[in-house]
N, CA, C and O of each residue as an XYZ file, in Angstrom:
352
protein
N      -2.699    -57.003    -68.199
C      -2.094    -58.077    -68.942
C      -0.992    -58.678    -68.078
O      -0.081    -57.911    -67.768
N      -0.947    -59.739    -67.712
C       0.265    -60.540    -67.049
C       1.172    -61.620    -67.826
O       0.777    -62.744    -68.136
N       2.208    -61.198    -68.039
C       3.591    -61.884    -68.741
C       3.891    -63.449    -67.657
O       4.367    -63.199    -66.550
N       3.671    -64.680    -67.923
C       3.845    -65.530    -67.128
C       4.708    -66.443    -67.682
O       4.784    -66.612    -68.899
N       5.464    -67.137    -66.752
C       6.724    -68.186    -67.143
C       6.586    -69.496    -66.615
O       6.979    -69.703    -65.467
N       6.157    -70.276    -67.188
C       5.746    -71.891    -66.609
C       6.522    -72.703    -66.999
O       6.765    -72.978    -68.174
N       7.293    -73.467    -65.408
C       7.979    -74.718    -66.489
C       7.564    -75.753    -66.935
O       7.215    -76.386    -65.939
N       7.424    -76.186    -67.572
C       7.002    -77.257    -68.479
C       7.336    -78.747    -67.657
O       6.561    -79.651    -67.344
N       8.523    -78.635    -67.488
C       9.046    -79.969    -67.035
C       8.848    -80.187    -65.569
O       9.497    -81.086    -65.035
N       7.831    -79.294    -64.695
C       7.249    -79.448    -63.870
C       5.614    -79.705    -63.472
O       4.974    -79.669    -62.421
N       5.368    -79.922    -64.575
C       3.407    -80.372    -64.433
C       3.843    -81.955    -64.892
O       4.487    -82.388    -65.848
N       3.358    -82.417    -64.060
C       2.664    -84.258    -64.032
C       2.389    -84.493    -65.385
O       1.666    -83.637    -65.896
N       2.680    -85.215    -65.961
C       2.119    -85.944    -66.786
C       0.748    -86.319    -66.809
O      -0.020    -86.092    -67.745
N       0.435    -86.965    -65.631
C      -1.215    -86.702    -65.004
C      -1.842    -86.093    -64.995
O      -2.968    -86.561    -64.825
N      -1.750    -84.406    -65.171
C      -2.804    -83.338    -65.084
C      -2.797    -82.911    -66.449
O      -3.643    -82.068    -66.751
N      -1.683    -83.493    -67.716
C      -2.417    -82.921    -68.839
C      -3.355    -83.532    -69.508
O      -3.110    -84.737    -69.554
N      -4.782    -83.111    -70.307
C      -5.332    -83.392    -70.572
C      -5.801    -83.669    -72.175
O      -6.072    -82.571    -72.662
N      -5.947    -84.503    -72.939
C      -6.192    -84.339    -74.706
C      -7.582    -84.258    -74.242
O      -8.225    -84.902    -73.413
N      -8.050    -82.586    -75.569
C      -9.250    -82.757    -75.340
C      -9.521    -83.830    -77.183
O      -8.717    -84.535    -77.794
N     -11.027    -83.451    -77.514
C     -11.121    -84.187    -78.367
C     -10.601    -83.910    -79.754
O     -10.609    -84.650    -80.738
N     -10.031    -82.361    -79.579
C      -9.504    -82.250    -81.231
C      -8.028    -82.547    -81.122
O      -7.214    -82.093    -81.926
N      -7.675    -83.398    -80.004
C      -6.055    -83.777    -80.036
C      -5.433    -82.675    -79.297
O      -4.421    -82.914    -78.637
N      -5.907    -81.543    -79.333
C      -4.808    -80.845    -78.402
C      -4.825    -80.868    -76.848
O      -5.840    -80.775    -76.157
N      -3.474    -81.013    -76.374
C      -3.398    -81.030    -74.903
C      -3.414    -79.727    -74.023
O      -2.691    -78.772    -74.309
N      -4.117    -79.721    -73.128
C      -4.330    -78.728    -72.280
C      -3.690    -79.198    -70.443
O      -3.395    -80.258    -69.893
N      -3.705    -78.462    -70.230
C      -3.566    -78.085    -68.274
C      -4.036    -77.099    -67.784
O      -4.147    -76.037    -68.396
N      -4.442    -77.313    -66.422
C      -5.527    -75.918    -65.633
C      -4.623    -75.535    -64.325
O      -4.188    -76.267    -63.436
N      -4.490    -74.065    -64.536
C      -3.750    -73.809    -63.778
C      -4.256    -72.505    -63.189
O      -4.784    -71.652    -63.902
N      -4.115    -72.379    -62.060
C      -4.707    -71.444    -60.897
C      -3.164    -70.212    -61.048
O      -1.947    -70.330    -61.183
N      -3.986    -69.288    -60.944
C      -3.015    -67.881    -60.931
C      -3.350    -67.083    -60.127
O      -4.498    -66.696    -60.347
N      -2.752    -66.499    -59.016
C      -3.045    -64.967    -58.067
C      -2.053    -64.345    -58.014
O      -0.927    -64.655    -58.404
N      -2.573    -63.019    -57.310
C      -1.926    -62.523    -57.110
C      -0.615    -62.112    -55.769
O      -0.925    -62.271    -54.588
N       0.437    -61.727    -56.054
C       0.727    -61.950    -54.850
C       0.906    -60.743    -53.801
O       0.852    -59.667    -54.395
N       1.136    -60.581    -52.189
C       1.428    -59.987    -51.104
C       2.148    -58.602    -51.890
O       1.635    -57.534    -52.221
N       3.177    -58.976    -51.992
C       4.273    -57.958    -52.243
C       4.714    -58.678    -53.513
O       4.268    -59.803    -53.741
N       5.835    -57.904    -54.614
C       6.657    -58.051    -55.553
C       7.715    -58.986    -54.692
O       7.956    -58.993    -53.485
N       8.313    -59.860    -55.899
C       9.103    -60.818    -55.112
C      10.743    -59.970    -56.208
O      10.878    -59.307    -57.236
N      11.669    -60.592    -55.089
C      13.093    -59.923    -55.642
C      13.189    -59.528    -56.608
O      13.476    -58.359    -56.865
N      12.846    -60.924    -57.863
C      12.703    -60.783    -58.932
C      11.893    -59.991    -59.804
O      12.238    -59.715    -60.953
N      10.685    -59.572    -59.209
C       9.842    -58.272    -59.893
C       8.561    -59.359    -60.149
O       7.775    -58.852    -60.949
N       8.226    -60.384    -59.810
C       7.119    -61.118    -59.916
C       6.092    -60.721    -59.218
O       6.375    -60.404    -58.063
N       4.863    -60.616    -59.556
C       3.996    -60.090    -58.904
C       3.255    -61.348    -58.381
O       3.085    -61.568    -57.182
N       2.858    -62.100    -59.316
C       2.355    -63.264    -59.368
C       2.639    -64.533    -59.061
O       3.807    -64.776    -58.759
N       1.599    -65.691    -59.063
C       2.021    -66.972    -58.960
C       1.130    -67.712    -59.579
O      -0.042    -67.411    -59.806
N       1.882    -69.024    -59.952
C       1.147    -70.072    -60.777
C       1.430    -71.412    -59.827
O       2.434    -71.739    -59.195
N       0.027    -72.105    -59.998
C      -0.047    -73.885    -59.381
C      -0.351    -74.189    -60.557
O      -0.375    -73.517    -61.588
N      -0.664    -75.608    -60.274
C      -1.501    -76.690    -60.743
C      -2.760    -76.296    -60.150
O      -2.886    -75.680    -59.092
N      -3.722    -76.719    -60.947
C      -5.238    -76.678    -60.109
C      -4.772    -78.054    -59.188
O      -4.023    -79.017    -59.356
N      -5.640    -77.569    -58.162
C      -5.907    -78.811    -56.944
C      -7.555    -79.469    -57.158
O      -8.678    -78.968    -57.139
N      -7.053    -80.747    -57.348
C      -8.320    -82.056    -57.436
C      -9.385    -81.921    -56.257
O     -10.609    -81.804    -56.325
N      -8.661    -81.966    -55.319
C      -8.954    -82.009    -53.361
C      -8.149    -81.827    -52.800
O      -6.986    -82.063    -53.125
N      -8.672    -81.167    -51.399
C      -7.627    -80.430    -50.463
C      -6.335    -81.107    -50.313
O      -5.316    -80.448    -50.521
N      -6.231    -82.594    -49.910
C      -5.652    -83.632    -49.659
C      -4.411    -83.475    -50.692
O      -3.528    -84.265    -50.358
N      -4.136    -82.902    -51.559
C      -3.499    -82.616    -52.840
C      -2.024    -81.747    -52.575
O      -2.209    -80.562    -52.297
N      -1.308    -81.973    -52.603
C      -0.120    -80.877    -52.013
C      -0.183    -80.190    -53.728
O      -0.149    -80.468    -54.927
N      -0.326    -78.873    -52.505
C       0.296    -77.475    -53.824
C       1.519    -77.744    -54.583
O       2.479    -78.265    -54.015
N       1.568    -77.352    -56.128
C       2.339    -77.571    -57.142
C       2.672    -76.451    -57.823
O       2.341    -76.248    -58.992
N       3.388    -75.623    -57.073
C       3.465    -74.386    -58.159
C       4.986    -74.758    -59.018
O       6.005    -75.329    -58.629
N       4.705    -74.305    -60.010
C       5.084    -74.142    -61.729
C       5.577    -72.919    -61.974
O       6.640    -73.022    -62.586
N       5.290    -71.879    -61.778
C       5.774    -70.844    -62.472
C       5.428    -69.517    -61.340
O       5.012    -69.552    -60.182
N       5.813    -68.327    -62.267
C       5.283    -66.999    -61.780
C       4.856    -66.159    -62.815
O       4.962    -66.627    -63.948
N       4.317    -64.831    -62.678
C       4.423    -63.700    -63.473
C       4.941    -62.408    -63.283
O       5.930    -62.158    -62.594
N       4.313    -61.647    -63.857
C       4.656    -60.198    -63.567
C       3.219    -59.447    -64.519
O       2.750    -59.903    -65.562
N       2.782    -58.266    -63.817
C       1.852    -57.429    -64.165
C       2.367    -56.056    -65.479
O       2.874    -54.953    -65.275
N       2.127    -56.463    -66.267
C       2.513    -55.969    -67.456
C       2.656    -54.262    -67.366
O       3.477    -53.418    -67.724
N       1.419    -54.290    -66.704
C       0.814    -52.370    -66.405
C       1.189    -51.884    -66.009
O       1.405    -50.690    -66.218
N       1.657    -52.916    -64.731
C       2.475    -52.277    -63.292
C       3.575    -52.916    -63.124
O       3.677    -53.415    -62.003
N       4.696    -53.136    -64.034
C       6.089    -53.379    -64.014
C       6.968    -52.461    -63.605
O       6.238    -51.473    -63.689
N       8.222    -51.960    -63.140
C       8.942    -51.213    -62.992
C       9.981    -51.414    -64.105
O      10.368    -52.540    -64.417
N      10.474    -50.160    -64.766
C      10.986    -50.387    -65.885
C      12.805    -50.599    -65.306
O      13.174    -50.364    -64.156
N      13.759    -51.114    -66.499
C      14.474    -51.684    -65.829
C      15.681    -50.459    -65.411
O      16.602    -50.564    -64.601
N      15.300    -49.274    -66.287
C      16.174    -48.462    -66.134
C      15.570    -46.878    -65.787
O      15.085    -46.076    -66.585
N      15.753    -46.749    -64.492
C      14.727    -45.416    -63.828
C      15.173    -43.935    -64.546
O      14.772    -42.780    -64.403
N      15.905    -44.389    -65.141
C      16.874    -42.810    -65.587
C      15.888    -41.890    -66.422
O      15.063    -42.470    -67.127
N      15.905    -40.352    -66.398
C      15.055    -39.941    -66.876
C      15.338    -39.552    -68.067
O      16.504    -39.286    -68.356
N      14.081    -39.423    -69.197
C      14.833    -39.125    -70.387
C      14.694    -36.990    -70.894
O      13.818    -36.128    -70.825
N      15.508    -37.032    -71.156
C      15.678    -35.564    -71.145
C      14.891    -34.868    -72.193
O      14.897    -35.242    -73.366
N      14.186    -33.808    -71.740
C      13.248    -33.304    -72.299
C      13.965    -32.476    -73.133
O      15.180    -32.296    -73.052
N      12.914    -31.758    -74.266
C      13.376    -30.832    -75.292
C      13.157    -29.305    -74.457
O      12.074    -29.247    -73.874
N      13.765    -28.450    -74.364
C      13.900    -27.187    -74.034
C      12.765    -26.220    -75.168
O      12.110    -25.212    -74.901
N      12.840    -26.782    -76.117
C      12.153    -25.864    -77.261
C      13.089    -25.101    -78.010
O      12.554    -24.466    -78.919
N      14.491    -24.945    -77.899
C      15.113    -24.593    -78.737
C      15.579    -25.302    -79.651
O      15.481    -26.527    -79.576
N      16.439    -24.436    -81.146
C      16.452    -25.369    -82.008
C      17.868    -26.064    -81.514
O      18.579    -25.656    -80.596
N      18.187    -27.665    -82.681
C      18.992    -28.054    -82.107
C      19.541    -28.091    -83.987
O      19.353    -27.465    -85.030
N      20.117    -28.992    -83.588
C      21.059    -29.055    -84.884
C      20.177    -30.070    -86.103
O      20.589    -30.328    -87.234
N      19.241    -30.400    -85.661
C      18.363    -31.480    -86.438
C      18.085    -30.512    -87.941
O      18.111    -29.283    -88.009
N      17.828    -31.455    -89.036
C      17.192    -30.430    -90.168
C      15.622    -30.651    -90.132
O      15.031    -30.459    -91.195
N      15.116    -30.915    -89.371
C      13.528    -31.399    -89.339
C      12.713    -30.618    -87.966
O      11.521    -30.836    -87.750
């Protein structure tokens, strides 16, 4: 599952599309990327490209849901098996 963040106020006006039940759509190309970027993004988002001739438009990024690093590595402390003060 990939968590993705697109800005809005960066796709053309030109590439969105009404289909026929009125709602607007855009096509957008997603991979993956090399390495994690600073930010923990794994991913990247364009615009689809028409023809080569087309300069790349990236919009956004993601991150890999599965394979996130959580934000806090600390470990959580296990139960020993003795009792504790709980009534349960």
């Amino acid at each position: 599952m990939l968590k993705l963040s697109i800005c809005l106020s960066d796709i053309p006006k030109e590439k969105i599309t009404t289909a026929k039940n009125g709602k607007k759509y855009v096509t957008l190309v997603v991979w993956e990327n090399r390495e994690q970027d600073k930010y923990g993004n794994t991913h990247s988002v364009q615009m689809n490209k028409e023809n080569k001739e087309e300069p790349t438009k990236y919009v956004g990024n993601g991150v890999d849901y599965d394979k996130r690093k959580p934000a806090d590595q600390t470990e959580t402390p296990q139960s020993s098996g003795e009792h504790d003060d709980l009534p349960f």
